[in-house]
C-alpha positions as CSV (number, residue, x, y, z in Angstrom):
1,X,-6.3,-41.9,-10.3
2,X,-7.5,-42.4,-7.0
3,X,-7.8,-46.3,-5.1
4,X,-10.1,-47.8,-3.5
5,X,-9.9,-50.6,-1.3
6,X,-13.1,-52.8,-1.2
7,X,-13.1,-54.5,2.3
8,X,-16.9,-56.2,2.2
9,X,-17.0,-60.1,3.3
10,X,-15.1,-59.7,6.2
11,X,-15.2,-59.6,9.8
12,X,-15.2,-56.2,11.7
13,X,-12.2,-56.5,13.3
14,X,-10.5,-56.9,10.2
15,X,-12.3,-54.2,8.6
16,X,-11.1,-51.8,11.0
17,X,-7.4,-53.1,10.5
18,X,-7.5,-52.9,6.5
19,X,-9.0,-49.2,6.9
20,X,-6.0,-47.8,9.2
21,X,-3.8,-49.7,7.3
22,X,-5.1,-47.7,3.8
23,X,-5.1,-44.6,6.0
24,X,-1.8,-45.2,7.0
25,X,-0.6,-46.2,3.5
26,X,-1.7,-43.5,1.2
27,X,-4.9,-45.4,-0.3
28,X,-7.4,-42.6,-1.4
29,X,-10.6,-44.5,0.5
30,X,-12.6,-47.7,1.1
31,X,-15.1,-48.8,-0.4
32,X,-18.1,-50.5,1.6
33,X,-20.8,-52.6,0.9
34,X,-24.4,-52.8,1.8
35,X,-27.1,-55.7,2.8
36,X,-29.7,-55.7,5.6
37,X,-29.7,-59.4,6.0
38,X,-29.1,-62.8,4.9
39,X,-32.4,-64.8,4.2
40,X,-32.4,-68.4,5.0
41,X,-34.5,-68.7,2.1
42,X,-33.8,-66.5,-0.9
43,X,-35.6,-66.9,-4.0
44,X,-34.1,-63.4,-5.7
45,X,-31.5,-64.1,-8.2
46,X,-28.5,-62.0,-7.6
47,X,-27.6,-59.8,-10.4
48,X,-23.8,-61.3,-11.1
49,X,-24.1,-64.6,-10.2
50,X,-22.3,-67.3,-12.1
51,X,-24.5,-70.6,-10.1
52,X,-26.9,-72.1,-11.5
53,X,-29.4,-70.8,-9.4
54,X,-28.7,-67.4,-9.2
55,X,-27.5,-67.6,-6.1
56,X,-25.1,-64.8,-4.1
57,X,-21.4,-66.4,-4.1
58,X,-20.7,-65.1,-0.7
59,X,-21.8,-67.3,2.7
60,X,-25.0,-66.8,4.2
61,X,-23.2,-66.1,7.5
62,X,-21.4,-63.2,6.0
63,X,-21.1,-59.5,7.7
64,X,-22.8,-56.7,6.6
65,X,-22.4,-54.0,9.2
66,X,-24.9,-50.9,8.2
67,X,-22.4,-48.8,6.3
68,X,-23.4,-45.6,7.8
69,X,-22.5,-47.0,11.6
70,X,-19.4,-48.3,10.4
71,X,-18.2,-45.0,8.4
72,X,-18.7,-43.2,11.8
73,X,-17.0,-45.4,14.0
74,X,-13.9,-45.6,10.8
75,X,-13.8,-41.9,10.4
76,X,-12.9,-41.2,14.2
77,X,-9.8,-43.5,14.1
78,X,-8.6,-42.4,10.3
79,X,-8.4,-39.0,9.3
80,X,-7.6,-39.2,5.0
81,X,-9.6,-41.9,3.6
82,X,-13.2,-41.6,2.1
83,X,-15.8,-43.8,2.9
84,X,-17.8,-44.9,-0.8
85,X,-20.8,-47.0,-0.4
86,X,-21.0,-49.9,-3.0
87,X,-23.7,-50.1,-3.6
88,X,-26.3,-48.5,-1.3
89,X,-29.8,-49.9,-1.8
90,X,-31.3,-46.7,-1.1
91,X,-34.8,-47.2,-2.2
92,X,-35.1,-50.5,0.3
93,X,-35.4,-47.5,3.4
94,X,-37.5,-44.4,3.5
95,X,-36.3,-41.4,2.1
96,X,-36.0,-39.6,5.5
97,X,-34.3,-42.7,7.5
98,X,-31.9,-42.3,4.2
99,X,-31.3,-38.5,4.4
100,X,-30.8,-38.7,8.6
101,X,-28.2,-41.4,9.2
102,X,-26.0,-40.2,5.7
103,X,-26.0,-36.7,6.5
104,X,-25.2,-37.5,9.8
105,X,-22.0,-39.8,9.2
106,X,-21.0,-37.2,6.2
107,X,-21.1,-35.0,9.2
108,X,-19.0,-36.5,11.7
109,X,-16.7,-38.1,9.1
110,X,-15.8,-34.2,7.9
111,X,-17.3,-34.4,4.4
112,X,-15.6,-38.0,3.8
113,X,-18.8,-39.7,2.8
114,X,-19.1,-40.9,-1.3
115,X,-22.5,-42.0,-1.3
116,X,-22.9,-44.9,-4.0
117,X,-26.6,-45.8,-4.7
118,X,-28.3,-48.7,-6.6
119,X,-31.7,-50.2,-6.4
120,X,-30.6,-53.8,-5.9
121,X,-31.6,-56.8,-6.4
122,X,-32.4,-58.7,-3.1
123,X,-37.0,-58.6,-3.0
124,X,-36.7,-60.4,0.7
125,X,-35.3,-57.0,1.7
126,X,-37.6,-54.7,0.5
127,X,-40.5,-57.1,1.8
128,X,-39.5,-56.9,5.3
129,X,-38.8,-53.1,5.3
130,X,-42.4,-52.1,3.4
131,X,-40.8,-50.5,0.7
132,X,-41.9,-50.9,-3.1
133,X,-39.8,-53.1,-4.8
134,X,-41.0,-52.9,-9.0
135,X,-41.1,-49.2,-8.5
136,X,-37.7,-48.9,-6.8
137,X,-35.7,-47.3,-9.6
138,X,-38.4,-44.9,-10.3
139,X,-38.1,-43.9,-6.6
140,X,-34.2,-43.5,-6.6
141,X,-34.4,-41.2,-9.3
142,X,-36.9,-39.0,-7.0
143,X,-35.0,-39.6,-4.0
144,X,-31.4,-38.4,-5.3
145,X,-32.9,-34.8,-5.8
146,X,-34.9,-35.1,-2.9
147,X,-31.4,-35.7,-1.0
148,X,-29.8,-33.1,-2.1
149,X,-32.6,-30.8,-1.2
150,X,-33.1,-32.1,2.6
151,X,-29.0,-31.7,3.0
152,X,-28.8,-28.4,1.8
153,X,-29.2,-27.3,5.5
154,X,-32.1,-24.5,6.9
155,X,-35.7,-24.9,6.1
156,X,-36.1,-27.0,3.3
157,X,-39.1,-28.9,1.4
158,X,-39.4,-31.1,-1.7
159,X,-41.8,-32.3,-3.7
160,X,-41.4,-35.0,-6.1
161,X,-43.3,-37.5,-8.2
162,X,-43.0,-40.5,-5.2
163,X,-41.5,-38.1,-2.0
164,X,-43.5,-35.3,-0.7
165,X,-41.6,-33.2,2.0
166,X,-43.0,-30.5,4.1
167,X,-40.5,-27.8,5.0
168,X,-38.7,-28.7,7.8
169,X,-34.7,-28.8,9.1
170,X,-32.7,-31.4,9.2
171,X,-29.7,-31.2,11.7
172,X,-26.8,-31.6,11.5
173,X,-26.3,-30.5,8.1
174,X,-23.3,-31.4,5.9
175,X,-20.9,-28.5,5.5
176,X,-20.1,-29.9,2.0
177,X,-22.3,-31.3,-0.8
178,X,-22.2,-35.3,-0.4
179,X,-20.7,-36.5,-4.0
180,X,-23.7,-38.7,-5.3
181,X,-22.7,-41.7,-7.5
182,X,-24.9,-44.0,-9.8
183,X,-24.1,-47.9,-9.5
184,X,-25.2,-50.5,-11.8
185,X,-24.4,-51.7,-15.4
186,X,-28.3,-51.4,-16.8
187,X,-29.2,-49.3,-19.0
188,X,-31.1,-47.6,-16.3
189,X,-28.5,-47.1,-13.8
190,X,-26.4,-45.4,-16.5
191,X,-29.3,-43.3,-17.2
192,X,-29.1,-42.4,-14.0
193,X,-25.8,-42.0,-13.3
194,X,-25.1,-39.8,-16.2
195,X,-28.5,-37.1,-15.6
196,X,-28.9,-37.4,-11.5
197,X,-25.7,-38.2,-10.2
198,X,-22.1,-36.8,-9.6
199,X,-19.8,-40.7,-10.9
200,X,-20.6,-43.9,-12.1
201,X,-19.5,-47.0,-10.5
202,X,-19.5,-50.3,-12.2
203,X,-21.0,-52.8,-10.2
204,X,-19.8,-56.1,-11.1
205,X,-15.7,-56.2,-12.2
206,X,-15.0,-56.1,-15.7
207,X,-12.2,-58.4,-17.7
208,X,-9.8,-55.5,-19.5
209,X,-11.7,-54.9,-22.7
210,X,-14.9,-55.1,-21.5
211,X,-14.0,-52.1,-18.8
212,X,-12.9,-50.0,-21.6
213,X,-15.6,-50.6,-23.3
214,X,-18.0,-49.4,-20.3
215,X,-15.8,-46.3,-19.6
216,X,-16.1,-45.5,-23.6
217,X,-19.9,-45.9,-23.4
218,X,-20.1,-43.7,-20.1
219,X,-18.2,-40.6,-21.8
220,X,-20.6,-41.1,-24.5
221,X,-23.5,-41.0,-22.7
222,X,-22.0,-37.8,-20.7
223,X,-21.6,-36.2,-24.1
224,X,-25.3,-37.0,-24.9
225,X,-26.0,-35.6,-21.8
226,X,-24.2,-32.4,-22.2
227,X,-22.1,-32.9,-19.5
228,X,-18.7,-33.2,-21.0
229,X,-17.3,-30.5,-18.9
230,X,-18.3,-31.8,-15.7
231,X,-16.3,-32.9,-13.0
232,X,-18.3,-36.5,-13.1
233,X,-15.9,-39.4,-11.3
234,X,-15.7,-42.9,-12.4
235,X,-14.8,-45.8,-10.6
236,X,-13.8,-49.1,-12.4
237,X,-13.4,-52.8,-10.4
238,X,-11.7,-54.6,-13.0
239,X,-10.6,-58.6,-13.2
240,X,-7.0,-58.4,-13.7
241,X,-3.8,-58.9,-11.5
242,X,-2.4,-56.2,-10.5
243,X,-1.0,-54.3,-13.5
244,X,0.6,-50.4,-13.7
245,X,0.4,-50.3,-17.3
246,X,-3.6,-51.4,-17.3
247,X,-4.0,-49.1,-14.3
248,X,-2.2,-46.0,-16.8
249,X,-4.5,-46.8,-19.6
250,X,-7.7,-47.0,-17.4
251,X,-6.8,-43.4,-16.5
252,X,-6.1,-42.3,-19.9
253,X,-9.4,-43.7,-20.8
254,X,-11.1,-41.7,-18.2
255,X,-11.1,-43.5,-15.0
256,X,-11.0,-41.5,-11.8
257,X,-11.0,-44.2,-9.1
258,X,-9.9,-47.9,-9.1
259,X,-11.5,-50.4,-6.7
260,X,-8.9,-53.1,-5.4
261,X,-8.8,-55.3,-2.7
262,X,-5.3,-56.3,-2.4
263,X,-5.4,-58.3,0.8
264,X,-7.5,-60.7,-1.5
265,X,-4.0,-61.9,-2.8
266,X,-2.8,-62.9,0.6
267,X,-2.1,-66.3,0.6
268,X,-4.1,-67.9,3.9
269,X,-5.9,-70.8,5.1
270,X,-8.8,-71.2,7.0
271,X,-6.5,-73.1,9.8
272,X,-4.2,-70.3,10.9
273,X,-5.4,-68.3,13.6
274,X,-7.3,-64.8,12.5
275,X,-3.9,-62.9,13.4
276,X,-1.4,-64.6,10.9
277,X,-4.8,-64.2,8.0
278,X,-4.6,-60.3,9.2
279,X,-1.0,-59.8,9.1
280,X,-0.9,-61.8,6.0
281,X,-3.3,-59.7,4.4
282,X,-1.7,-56.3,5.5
283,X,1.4,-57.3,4.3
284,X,-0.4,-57.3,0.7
285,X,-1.8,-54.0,1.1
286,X,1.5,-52.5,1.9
287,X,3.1,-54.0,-0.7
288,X,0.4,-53.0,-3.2
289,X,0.5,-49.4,-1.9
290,X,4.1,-49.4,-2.5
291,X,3.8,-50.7,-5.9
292,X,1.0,-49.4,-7.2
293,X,-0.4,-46.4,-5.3
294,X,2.4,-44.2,-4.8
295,X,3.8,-44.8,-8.6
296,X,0.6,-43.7,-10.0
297,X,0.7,-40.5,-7.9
């Protein structure tokens, strides 16, 4: 099992801290999230929210550095860890802006790039960058192929039901193919996942039995798919303490990557100054690396 640690909601510096601290300390990657903005007003309901409302639980002041910009500033200072969006609204930009700046950061992060997509749920977005938002999953499923195609380096075209690509080159080109993964718990995304895409990702944590139950239904819908053979990854963000014996039975289930975000269990308050908080928090992510990473190698 590979982990994960999910570093969104947080200032950059202390992104860049927790990143060469799971470098440093044997974690497998990060995990990176992805928003253009934060609209004053917001009348979208957010997908997992527990308010009322519908609204996000997260402040409207909150972070959200582009995660292509941030994986190519991470990767120059790391040189292990992957870099897994979750999610990446990819259907909220154009097709080409999408295939530039990823191939581009797959390319000067050496192949480190796990690119997580989703079609979101946030309309303001999609509004203010012209993009259709009622036909967005239908685009995704166009544009992961369409990916694929403008990555595979040399003259290249496409044409698809919603992106129509003369040939042309697109340089640089990643030396690798960049792993594709579906995000979402609809029945669409899983669609997805399991016919266009290299993993799955669960996009809202699960309580135990309810993340068994997703990773049974995945490997169904794999075997449905004919793909039982594949090499198809899995990640899993799941609402327990940390736990060796869970983390042994998610793998035995099937799960190939665990999200975690250790420095959540620091114990802080918002009156100590931003270096106690950090070294607070990367005492955590030590201690869970020592605990938890290294025993389930």
């Amino acid at each position: 099992m590979r982990f994960h640690q999910a570093i969104q909601f947080l200032p950059l510096e202390t992104i860049r801290a927790l990143t060469l601290a799971s470098d440093q300390m044997g974690y497998d990657g990060v995990y990176l999230s992805d928003h253009l903005f934060n609209p004053r007003v917001l009348e979208s309901k957010y997908t997992y929210s527990t308010a009322p409302d519908g609204a996000p639980f997260w402040e409207k002041e909150t972070e959200w550095p582009d995660p292509m910009c941030l994986v190519s500033s991470l990767s120059a200072v790391t040189t292990t860890v992957t870099f897994t969006t979750g999610i990446y609204i990819a259907p909220v930009r154009d097709l080409i802006t999408v295939a530039k700046s990823v191939g581009t950061a797959a390319v000067l992060s050496d192949n480190r790039v796990r690119l997580g997509v989703g079609v979101g749920w946030c309309k303001e977005e999609y509004l203010q960058t012209g993009q259709g938002f009622h036909d967005r999953g239908k685009r995704l499923d166009d544009m992961i192929p369409a990916l694929r195609a403008l990555w595979s380096g040399g003259w290249v075209e496409y044409h698809g039901a919603h992106y129509d690509v003369p040939e042309c080159q697109m340089n640089p080109a990643p030396t690798q193919a960049i792993p594709i993964l579906g995000g979402g718990d609809s029945v669409p995304a899983l669609r997805r996942a399991v016919t266009l895409c290299d993993g799955w990702i669960n996009t809202g944590a699960a309580f135990p039995d309810d993340a068994f139950d997703q990773v049974e239904l995945v490997r169904k819908s794999l075997h449905e798919a004919g793909r039982d053979g594949d090499d198809f990854a899995i990640y899993l963000a799941v609402k327990a303490f940390p736990d060796l014996d869970l983390y042994r039975r998610l793998e035995d289930a099937g799960v190939t990557d665990l999200l975690c975000a250790p420095w959540m269990l620091a114990e802080v308050d918002e009156s100590d100054s931003p270096e106690k908080m950090l070294d607070a928090r990367l005492a955590e992510v030590e201690k869970y690396a020592e605990e938890y990473v290294t025993k389930m190698r």
